[in-house]
mmCIF file of the N, C-alpha and C atoms, coordinates in Angstrom:
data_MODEL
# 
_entry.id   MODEL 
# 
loop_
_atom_site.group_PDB 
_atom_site.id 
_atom_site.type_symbol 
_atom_site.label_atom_id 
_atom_site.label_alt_id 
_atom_site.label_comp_id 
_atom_site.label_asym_id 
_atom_site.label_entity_id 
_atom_site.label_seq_id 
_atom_site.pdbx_PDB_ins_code 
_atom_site.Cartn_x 
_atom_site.Cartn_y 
_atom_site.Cartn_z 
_atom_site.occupancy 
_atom_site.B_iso_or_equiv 
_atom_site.pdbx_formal_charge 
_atom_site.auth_seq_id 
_atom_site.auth_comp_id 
_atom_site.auth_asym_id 
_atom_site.auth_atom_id 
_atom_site.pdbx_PDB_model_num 
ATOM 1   N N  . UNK A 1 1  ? -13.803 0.672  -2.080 1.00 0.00 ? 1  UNK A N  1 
ATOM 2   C CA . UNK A 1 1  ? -12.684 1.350  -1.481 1.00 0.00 ? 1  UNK A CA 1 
ATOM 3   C C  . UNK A 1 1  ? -11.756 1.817  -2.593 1.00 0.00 ? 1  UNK A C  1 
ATOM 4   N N  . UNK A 1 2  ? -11.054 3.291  -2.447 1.00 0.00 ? 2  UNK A N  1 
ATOM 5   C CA . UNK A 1 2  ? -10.488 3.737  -3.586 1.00 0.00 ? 2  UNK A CA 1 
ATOM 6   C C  . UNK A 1 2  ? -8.949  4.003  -2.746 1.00 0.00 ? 2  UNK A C  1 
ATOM 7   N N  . UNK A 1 3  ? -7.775  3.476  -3.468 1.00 0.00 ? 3  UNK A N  1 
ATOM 8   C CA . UNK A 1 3  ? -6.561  3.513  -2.528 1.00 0.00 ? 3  UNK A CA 1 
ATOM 9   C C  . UNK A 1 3  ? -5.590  4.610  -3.564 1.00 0.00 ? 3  UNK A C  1 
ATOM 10  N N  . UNK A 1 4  ? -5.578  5.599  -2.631 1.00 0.00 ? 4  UNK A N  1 
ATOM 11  C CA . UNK A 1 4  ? -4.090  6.178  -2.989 1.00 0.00 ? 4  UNK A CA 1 
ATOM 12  C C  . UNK A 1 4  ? -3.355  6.307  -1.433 1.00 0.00 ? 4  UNK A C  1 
ATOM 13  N N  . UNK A 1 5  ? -2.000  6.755  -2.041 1.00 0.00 ? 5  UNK A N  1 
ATOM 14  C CA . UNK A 1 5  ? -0.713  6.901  -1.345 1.00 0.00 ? 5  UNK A CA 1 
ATOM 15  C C  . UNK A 1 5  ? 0.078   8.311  -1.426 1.00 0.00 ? 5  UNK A C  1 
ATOM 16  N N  . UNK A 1 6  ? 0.309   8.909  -0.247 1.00 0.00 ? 6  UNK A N  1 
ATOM 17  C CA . UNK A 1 6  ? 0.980   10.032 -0.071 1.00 0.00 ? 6  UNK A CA 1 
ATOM 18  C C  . UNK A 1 6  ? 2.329   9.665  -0.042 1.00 0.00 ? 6  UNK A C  1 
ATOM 19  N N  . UNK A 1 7  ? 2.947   10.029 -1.196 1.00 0.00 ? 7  UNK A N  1 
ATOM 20  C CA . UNK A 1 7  ? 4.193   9.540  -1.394 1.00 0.00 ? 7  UNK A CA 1 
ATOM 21  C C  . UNK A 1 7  ? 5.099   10.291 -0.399 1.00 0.00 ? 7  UNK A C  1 
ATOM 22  N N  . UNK A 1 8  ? 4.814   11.663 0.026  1.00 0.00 ? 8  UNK A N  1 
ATOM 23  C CA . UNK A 1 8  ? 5.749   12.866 0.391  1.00 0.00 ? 8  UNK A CA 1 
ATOM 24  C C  . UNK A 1 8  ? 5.543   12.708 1.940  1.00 0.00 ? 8  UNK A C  1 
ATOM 25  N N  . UNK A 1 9  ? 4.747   11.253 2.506  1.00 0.00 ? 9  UNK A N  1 
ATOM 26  C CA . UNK A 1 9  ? 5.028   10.564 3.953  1.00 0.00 ? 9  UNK A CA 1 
ATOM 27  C C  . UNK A 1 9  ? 5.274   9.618  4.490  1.00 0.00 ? 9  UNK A C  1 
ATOM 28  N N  . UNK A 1 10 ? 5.682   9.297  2.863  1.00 0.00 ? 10 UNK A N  1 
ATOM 29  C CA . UNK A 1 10 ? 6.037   7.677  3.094  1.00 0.00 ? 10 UNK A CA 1 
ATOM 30  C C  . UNK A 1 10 ? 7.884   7.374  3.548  1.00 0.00 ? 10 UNK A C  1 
ATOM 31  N N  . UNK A 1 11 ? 7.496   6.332  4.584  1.00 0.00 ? 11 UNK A N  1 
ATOM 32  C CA . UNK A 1 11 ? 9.757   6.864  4.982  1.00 0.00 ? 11 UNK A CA 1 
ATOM 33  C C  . UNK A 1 11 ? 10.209  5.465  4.576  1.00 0.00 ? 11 UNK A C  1 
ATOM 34  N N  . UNK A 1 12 ? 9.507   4.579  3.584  1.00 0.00 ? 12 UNK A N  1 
ATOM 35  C CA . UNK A 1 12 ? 10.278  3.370  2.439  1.00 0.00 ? 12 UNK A CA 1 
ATOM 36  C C  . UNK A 1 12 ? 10.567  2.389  3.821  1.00 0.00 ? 12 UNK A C  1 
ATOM 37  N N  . UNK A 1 13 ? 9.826   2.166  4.594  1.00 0.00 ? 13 UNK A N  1 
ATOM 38  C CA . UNK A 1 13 ? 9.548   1.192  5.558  1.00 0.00 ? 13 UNK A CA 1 
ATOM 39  C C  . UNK A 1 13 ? 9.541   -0.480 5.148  1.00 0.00 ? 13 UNK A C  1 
ATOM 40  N N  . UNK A 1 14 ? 8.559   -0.268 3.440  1.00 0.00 ? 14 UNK A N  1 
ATOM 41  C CA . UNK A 1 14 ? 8.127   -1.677 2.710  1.00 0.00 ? 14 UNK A CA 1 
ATOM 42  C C  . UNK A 1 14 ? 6.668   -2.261 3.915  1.00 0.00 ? 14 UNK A C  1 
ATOM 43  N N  . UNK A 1 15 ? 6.316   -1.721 5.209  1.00 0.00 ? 15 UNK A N  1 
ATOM 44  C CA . UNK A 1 15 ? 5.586   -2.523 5.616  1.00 0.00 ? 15 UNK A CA 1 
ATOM 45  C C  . UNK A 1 15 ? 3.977   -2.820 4.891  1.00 0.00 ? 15 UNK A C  1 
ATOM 46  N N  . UNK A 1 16 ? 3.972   -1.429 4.142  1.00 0.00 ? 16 UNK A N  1 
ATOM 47  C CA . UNK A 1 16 ? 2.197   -1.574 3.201  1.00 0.00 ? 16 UNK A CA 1 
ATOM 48  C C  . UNK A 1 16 ? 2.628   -2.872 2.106  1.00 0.00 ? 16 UNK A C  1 
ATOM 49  N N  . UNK A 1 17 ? 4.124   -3.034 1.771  1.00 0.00 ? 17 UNK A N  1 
ATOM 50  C CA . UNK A 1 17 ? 3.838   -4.201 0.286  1.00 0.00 ? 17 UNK A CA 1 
ATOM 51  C C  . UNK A 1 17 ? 4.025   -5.337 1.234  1.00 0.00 ? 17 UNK A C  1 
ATOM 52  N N  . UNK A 1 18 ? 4.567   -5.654 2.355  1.00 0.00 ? 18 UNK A N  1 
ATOM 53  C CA . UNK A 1 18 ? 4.658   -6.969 3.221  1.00 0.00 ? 18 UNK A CA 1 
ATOM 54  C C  . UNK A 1 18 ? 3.029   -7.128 3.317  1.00 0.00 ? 18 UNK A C  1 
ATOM 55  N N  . UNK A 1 19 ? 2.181   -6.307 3.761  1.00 0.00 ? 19 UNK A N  1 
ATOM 56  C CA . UNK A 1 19 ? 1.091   -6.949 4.761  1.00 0.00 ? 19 UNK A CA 1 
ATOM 57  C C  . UNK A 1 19 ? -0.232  -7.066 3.693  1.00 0.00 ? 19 UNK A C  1 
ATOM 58  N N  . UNK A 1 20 ? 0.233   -6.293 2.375  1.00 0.00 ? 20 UNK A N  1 
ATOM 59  C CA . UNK A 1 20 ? -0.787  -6.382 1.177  1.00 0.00 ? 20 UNK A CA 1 
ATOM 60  C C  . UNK A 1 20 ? -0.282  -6.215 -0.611 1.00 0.00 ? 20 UNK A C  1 
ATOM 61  N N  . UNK A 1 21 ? 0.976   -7.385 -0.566 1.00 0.00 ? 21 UNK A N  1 
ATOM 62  C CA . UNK A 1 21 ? 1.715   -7.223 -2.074 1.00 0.00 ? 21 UNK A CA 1 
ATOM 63  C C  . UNK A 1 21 ? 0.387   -7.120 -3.178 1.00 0.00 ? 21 UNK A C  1 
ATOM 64  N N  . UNK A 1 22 ? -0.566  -7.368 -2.990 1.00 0.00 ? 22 UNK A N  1 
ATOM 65  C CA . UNK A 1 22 ? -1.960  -7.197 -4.013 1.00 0.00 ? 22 UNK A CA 1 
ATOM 66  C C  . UNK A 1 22 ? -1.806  -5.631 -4.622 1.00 0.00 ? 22 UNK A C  1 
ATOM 67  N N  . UNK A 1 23 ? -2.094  -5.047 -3.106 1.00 0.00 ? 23 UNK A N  1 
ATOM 68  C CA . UNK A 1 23 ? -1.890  -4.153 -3.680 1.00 0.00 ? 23 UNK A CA 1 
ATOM 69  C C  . UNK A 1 23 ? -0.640  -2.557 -4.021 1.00 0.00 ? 23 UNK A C  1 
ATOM 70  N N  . UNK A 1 24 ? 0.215   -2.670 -3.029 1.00 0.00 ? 24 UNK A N  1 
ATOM 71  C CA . UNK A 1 24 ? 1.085   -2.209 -2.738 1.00 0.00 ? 24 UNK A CA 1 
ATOM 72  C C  . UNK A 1 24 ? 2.037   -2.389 -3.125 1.00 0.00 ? 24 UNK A C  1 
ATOM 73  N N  . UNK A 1 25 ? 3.490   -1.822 -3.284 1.00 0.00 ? 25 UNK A N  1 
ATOM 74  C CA . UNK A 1 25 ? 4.559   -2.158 -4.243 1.00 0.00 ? 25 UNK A CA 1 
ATOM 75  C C  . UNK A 1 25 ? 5.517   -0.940 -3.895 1.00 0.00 ? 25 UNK A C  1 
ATOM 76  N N  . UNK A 1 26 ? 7.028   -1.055 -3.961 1.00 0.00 ? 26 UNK A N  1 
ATOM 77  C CA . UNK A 1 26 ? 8.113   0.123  -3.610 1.00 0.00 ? 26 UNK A CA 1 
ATOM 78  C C  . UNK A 1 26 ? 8.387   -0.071 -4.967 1.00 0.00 ? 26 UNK A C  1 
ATOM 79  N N  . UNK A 1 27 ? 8.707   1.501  -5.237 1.00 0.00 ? 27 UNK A N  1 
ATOM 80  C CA . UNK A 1 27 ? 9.584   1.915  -6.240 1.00 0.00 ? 27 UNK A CA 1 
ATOM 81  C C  . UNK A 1 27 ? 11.155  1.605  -6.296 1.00 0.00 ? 27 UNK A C  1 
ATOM 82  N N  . UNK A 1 28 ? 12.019  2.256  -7.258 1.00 0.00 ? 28 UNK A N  1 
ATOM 83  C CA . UNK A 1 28 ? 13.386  1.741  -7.053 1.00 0.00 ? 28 UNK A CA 1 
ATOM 84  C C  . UNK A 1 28 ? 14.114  2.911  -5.701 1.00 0.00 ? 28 UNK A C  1 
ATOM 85  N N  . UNK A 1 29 ? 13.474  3.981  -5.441 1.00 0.00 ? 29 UNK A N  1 
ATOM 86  C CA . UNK A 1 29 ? 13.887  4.604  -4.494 1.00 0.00 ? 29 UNK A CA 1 
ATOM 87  C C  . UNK A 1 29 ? 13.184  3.963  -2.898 1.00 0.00 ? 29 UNK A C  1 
ATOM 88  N N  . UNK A 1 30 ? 12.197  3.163  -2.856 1.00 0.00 ? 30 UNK A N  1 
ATOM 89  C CA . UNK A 1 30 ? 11.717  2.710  -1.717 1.00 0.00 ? 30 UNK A CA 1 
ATOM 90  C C  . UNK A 1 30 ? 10.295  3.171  -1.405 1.00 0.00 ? 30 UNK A C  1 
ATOM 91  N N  . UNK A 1 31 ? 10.018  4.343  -2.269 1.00 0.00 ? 31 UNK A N  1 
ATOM 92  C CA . UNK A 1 31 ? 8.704   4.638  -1.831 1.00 0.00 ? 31 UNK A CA 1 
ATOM 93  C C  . UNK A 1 31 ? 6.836   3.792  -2.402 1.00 0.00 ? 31 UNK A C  1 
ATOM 94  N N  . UNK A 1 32 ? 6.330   4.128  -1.673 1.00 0.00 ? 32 UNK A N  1 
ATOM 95  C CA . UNK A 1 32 ? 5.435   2.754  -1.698 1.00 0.00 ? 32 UNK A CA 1 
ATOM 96  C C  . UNK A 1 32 ? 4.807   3.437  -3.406 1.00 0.00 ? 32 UNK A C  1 
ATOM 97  N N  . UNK A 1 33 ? 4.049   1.852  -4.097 1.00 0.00 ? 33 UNK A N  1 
ATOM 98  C CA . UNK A 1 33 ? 3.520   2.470  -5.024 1.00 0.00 ? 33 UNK A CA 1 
ATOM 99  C C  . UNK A 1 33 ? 1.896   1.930  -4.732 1.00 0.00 ? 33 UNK A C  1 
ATOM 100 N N  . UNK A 1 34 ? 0.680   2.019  -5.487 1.00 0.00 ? 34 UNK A N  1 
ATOM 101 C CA . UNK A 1 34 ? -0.405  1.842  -5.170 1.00 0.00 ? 34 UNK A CA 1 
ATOM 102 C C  . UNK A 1 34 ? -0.172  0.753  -6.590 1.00 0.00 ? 34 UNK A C  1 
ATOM 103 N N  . UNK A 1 35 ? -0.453  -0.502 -6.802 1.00 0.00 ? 35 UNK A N  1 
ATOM 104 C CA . UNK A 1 35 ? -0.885  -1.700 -7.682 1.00 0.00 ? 35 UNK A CA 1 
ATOM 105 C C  . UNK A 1 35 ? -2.255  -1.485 -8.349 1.00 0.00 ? 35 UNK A C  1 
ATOM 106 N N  . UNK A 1 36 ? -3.428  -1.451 -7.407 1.00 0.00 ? 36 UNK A N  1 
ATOM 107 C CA . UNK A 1 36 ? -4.646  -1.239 -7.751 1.00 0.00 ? 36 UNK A CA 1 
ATOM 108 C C  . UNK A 1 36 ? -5.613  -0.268 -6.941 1.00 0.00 ? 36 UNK A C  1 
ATOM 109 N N  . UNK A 1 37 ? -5.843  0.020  -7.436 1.00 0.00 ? 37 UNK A N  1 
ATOM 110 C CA . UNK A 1 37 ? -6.579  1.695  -6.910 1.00 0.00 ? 37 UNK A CA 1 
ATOM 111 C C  . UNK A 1 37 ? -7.713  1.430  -6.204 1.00 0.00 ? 37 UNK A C  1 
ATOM 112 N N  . UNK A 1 38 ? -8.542  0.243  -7.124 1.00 0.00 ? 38 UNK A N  1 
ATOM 113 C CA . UNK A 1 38 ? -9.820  -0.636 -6.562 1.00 0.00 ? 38 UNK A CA 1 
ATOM 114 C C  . UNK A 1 38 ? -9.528  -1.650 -6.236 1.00 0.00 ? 38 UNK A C  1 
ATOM 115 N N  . UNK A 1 39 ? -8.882  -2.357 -4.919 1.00 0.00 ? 39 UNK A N  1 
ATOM 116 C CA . UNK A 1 39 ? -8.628  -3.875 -4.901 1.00 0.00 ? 39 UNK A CA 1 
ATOM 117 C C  . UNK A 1 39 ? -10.383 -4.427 -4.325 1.00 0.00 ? 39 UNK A C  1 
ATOM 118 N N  . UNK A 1 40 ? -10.050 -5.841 -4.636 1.00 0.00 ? 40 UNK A N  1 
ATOM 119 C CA . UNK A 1 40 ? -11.433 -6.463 -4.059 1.00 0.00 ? 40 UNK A CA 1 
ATOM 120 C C  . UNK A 1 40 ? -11.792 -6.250 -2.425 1.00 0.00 ? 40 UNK A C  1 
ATOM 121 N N  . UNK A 1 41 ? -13.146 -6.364 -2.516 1.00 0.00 ? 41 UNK A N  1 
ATOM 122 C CA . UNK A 1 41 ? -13.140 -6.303 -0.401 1.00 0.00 ? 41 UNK A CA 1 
ATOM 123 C C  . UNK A 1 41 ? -12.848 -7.533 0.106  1.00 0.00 ? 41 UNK A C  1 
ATOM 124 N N  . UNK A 1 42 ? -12.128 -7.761 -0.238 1.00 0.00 ? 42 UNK A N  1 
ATOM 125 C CA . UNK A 1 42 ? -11.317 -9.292 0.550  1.00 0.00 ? 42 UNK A CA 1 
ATOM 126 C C  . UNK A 1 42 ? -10.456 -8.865 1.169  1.00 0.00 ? 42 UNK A C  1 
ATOM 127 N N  . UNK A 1 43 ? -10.087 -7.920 0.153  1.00 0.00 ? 43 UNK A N  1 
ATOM 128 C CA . UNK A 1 43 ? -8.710  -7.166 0.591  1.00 0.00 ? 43 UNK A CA 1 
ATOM 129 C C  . UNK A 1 43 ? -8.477  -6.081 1.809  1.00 0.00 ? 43 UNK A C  1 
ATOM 130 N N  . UNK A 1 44 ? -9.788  -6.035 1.441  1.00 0.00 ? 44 UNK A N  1 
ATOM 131 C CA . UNK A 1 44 ? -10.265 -4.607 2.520  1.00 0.00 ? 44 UNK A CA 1 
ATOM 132 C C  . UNK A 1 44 ? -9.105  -4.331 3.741  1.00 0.00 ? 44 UNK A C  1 
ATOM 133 N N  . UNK A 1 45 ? -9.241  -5.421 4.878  1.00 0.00 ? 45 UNK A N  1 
ATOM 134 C CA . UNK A 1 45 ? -8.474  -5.502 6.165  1.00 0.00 ? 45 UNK A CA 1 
ATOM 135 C C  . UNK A 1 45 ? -7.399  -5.564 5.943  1.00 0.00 ? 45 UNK A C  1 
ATOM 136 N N  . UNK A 1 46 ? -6.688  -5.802 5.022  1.00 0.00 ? 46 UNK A N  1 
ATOM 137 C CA . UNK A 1 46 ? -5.026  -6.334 4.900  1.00 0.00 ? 46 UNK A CA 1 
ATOM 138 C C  . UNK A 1 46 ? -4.400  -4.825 4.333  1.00 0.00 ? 46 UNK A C  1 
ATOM 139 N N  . UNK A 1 47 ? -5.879  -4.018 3.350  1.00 0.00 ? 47 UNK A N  1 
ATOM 140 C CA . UNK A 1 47 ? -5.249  -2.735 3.123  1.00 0.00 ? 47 UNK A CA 1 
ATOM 141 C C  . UNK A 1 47 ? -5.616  -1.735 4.311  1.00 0.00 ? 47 UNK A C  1 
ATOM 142 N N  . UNK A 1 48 ? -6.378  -1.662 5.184  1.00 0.00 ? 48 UNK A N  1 
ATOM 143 C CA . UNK A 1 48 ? -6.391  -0.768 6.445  1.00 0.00 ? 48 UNK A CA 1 
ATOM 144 C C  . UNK A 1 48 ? -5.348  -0.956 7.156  1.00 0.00 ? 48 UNK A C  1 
ATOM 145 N N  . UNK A 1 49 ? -4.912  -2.198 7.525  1.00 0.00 ? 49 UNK A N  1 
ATOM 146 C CA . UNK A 1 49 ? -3.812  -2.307 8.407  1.00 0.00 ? 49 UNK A CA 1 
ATOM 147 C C  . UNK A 1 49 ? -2.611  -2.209 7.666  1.00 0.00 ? 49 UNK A C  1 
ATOM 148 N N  . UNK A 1 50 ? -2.459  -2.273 6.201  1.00 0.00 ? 50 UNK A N  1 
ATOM 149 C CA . UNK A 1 50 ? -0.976  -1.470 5.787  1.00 0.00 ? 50 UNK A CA 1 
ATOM 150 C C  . UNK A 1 50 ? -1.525  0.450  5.658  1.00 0.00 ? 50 UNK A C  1 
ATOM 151 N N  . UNK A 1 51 ? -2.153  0.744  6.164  1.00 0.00 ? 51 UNK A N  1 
ATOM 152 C CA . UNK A 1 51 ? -2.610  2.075  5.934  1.00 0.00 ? 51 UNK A CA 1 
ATOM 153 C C  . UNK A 1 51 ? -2.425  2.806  6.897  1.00 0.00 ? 51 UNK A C  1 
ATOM 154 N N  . UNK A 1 52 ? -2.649  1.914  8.377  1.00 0.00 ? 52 UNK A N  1 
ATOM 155 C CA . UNK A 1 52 ? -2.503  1.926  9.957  1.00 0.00 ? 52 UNK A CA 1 
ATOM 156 C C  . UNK A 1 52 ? -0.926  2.508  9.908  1.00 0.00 ? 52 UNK A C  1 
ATOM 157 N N  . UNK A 1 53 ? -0.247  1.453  9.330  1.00 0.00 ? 53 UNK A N  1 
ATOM 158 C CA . UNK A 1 53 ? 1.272   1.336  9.477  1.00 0.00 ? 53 UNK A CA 1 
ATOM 159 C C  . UNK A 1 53 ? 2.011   2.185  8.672  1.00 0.00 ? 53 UNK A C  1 
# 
């Protein structure tokens, strides 16, 4: 799985770094950042459902 982030739809919610701080992260303005581009498939479900949200 390869993770990026559309920064220009993101509305600084924080819910992608709550449900997967591995990989997810806010900037100092709020918008989400991507941590790891390739996280492990452990991770898999915890990054669909901050992806959902």
């Amino acid at each position: 799985m390869r993770v990026t982030a559309d920064r220009d739809r993101c509305v600084g919610s924080g819910q992608c770094a709550m449900l997967s701080p591995e990989v997810f992260d806010q900037d100092d303005d709020g918008l989400v950042e991507v941590l790891r581009e390739e996280p492990d498939a452990a991770l898999r479900e915890d990054v669909l459902r901050a992806a959902d949200l």
